[in-house]
C-alpha positions as CSV (number, residue, x, y, z in Angstrom):
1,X,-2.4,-31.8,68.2
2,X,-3.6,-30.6,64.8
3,X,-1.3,-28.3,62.9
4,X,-3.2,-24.6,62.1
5,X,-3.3,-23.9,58.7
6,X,-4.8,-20.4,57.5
7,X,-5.8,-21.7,53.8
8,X,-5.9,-25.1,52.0
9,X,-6.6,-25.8,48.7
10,X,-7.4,-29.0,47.5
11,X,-8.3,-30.5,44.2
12,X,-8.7,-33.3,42.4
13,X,-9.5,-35.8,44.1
14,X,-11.7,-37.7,41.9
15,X,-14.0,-39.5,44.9
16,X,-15.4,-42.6,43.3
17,X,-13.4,-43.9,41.4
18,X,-10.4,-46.8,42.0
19,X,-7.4,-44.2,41.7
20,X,-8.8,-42.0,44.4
21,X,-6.4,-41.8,47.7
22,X,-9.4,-41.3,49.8
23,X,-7.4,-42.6,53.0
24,X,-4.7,-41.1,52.7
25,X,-6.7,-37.7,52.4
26,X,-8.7,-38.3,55.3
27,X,-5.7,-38.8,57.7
28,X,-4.2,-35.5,55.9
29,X,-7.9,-34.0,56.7
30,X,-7.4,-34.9,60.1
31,X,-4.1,-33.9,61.0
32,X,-4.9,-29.9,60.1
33,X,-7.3,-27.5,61.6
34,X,-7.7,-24.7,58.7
35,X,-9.3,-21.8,59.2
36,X,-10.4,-21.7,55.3
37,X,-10.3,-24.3,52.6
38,X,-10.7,-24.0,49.1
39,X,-11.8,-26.9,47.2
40,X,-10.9,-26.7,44.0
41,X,-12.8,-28.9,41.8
42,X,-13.3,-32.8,40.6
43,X,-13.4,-33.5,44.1
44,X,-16.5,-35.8,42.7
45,X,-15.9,-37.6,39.8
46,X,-19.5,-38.2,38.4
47,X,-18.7,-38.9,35.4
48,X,-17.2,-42.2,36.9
49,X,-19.6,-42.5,39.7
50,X,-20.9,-46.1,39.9
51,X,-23.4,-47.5,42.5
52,X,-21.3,-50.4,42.8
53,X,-18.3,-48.2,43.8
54,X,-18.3,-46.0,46.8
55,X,-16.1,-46.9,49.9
56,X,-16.4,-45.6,53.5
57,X,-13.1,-43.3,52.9
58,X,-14.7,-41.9,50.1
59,X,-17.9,-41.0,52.4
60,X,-15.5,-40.1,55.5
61,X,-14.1,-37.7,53.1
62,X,-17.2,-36.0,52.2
63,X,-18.4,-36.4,56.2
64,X,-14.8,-34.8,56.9
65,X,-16.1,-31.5,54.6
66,X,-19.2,-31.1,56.2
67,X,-17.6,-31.3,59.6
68,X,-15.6,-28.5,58.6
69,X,-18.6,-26.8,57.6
70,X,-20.7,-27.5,61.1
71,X,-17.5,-25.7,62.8
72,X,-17.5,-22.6,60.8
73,X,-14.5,-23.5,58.2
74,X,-15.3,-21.5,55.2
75,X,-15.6,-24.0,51.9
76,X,-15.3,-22.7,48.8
77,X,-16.1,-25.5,46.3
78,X,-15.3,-24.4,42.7
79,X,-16.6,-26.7,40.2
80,X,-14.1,-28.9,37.8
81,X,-15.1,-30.8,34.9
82,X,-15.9,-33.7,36.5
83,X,-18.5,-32.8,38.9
84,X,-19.2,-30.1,36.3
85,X,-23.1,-31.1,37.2
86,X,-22.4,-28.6,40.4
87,X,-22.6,-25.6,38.2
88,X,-26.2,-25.5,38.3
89,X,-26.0,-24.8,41.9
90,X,-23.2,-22.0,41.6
91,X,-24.0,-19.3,43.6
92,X,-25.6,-21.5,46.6
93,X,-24.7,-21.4,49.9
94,X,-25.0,-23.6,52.9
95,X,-24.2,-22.6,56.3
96,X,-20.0,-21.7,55.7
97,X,-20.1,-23.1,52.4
98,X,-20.3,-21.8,49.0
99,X,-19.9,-23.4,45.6
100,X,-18.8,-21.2,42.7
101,X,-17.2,-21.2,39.3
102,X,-14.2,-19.2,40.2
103,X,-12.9,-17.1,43.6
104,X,-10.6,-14.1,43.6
105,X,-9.4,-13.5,47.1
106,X,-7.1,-10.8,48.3
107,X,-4.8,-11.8,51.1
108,X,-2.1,-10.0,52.5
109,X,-2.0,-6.8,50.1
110,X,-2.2,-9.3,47.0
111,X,-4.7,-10.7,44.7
112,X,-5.8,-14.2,44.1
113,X,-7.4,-15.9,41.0
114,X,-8.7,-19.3,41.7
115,X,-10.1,-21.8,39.8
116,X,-10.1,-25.1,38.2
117,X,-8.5,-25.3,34.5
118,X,-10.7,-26.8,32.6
119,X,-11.5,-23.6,30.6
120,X,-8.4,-23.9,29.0
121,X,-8.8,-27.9,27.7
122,X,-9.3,-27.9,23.8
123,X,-10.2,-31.4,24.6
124,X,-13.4,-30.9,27.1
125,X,-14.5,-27.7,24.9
126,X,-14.7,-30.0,21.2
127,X,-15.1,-33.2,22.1
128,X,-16.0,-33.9,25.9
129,X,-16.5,-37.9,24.9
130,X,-12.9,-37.8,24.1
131,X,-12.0,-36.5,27.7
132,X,-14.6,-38.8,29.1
133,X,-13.1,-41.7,27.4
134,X,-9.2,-40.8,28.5
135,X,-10.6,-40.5,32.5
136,X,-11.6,-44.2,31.8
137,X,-8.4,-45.3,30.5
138,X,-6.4,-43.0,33.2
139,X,-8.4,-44.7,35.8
140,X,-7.4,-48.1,34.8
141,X,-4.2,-46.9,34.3
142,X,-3.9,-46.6,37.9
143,X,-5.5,-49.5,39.0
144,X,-2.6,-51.5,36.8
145,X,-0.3,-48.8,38.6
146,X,-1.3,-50.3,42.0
147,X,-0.8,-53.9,41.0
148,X,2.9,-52.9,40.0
149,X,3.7,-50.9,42.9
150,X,2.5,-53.9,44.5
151,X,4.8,-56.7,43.1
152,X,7.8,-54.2,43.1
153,X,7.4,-53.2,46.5
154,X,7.7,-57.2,47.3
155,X,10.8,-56.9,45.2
156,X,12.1,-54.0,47.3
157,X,12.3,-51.7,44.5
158,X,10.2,-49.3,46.1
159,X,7.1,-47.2,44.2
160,X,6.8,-45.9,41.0
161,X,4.0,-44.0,38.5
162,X,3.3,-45.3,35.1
163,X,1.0,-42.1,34.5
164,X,4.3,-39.7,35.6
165,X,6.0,-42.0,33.4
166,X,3.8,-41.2,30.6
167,X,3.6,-37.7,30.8
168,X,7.4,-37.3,30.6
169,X,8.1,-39.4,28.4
170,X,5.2,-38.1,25.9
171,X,6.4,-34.6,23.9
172,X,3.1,-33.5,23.5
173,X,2.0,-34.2,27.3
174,X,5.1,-31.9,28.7
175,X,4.3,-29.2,25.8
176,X,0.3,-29.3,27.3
177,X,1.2,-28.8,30.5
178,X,3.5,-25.4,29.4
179,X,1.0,-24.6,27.7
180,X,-1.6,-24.8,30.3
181,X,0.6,-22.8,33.1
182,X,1.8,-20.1,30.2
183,X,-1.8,-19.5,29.3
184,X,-3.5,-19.4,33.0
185,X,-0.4,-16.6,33.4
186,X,-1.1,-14.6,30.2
187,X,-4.7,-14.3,31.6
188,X,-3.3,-13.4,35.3
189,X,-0.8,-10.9,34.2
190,X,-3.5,-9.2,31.6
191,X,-5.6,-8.8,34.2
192,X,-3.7,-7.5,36.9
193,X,-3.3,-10.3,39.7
194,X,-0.5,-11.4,41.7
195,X,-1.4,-15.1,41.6
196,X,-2.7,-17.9,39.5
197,X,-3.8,-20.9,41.9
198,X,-5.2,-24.0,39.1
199,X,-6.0,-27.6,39.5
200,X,-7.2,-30.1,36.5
201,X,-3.5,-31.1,35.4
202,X,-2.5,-33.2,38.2
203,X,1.1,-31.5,37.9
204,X,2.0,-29.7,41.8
205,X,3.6,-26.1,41.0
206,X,4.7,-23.6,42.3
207,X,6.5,-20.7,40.6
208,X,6.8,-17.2,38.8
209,X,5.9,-17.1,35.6
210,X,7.4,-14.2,34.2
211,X,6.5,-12.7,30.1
212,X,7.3,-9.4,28.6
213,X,4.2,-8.0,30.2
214,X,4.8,-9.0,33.6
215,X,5.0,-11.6,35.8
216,X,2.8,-13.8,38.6
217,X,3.1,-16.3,41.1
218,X,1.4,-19.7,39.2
219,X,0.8,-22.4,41.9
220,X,-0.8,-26.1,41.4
221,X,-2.7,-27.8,43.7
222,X,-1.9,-31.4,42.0
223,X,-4.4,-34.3,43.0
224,X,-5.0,-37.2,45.2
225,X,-4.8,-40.0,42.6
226,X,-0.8,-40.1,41.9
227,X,0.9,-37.3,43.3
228,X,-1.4,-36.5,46.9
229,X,-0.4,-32.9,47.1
230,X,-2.3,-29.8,47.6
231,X,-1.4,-26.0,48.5
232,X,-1.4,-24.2,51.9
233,X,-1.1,-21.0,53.4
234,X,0.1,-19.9,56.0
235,X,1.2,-16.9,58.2
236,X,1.9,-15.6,54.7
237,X,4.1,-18.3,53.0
238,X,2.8,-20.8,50.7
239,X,4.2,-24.4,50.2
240,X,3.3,-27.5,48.0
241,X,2.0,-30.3,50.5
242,X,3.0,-33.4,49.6
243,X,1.6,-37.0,51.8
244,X,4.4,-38.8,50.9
245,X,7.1,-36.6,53.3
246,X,4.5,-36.2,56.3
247,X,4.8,-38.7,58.4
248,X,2.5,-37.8,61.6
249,X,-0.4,-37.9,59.3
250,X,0.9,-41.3,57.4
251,X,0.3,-42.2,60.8
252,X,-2.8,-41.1,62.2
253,X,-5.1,-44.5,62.6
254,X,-8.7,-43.6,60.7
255,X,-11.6,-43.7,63.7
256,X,-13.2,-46.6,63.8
257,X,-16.3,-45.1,65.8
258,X,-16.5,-42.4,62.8
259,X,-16.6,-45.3,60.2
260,X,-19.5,-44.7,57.5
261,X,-22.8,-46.0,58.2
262,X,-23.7,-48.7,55.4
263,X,-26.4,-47.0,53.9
264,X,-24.4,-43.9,53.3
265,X,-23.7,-44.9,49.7
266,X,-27.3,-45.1,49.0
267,X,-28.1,-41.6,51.0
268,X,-25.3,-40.6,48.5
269,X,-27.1,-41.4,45.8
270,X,-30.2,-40.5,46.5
271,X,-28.9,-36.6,47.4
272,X,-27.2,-37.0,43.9
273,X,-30.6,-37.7,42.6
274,X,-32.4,-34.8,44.5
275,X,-30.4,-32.7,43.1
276,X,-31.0,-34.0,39.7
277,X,-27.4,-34.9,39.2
278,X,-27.3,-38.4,37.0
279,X,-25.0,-41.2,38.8
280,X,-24.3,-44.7,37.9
């Protein structure tokens, strides 16, 4: 049985490139029936895309979105910075789908403001080689991750993440992130709405946020390259979803009748191409 869920939101997920949980999303994909999902940007990653890199998970996952979309599930996808190249098609809508730069929702009595968080990165506004040049070095950070977890798991030490490491341990990285969440709930508060709902920092959250002129809920989506978390709603309660403690979809086996055809990479591509959208 699949567990109802009135809203997901899910964000950076970064399909195609080697950090990307693509699996493990797909069996979370599969273990929820939503009535709406919000996607909430780099849920691509073209600016990593390589022909030579594109498993089936990655195409299951996209395959997953669309099935969603054939059976009425309302898709928002709100466009991140690193499928950025979607903004030229803001305002289009297919079937139940709808990509946008931004969503403000009212559910319940209270108001929503969604959308990714790159607005507020210094980095991608002045020098967007800079920020193209740290996803590199993020993504083989993970790749190195993987071959750790892999020797320490032998060792029966269990996991670990040299990127949460990182950030912890790095002054200015914990002072970025405050910064981010203080600034998206300036914004919120100024203009009136009960909640903040970001992605782009990779950091899960969910709290008030509260300032001299106000306060607001600020929640987090996280991602699915270190942390596999997203938000969800339901019968008016939200909670942080986390992979890691669900064990019913840890075990859901992937469909082997559903498994992407081999030329789905290049179909891929190709739609990439149609739409004018540089890859590789």
């Amino acid at each position: 049985m699949k567990r109802e869920v009135d809203l997901v939101v899910i964000s950076d997920v970064h399909l195609g490139t080697y950090g990307c949980h693509a699996k493990e999303l797909l069996q979370y994909m599969q273990s929820v029936q939503p009535k709406s999902v919000i996607l909430n940007g780099d849920i691509i990653d073209i600016w990593q895309f390589k022909k030579s890199y594109w498993p089936k998970e990655h195409m299951l996952v996209i395959r997953h979105i669309l099935k969603w979309v054939a059976e009425g599930v309302h898709v928002s996808y709100i466009t991140g910075n690193h499928d950025e190249m979607m903004r030229k098609f803001v305002g289009s809508n297919l079937g139940s789908l709808e990509i946008v730069n931004k969503k403000v929702m009212h559910i319940d009595g209270k108001s929503f403001w969604i959308f990714h968080g790159d607005v507020f990165d210094v980095t991608m506004q002045y020098s967007k080689w800079l920020a193209k040049l740290g996803s590199v070095g993020y993504d083989l950070l993970i790749l190195l991750n993987r071959a750790v977890n892999y020797f320490s798991i032998k060792m029966g030490k269990g996991k670990m993440s040299l990127s949460k490491k990182i950030k912890n341990g790095v002054k200015s990285a914990v002072k970025f992130i405050n910064k981010f969440e203080e600034t998206a709930a300036d914004i919120a508060i100024h203009n009136g709405y009960d909640y903040v709902i970001c992605g782009h920092i990779h950091q899960p959250e969910m709290r008030e946020i509260v300032t001299d002129k106000g306060k607001v809920q600020y929640l987090n989506s996280g991602d699915w390259i270190e942390n596999l978390t997203c938000l969800e709603y339901h019968e008016g309660a939200w909670t942080i979803y986390n992979y890691n403690d669900d064990s019913i979809a840890q075990n859901i086996k992937l469909d082997d009748k559903s498994s992407a055809h081999k030329n789905d990479k290049e179909l891929f591509t190709m739609l990439m191409e149609e739409f004018k959208i540089k890859v590789g």
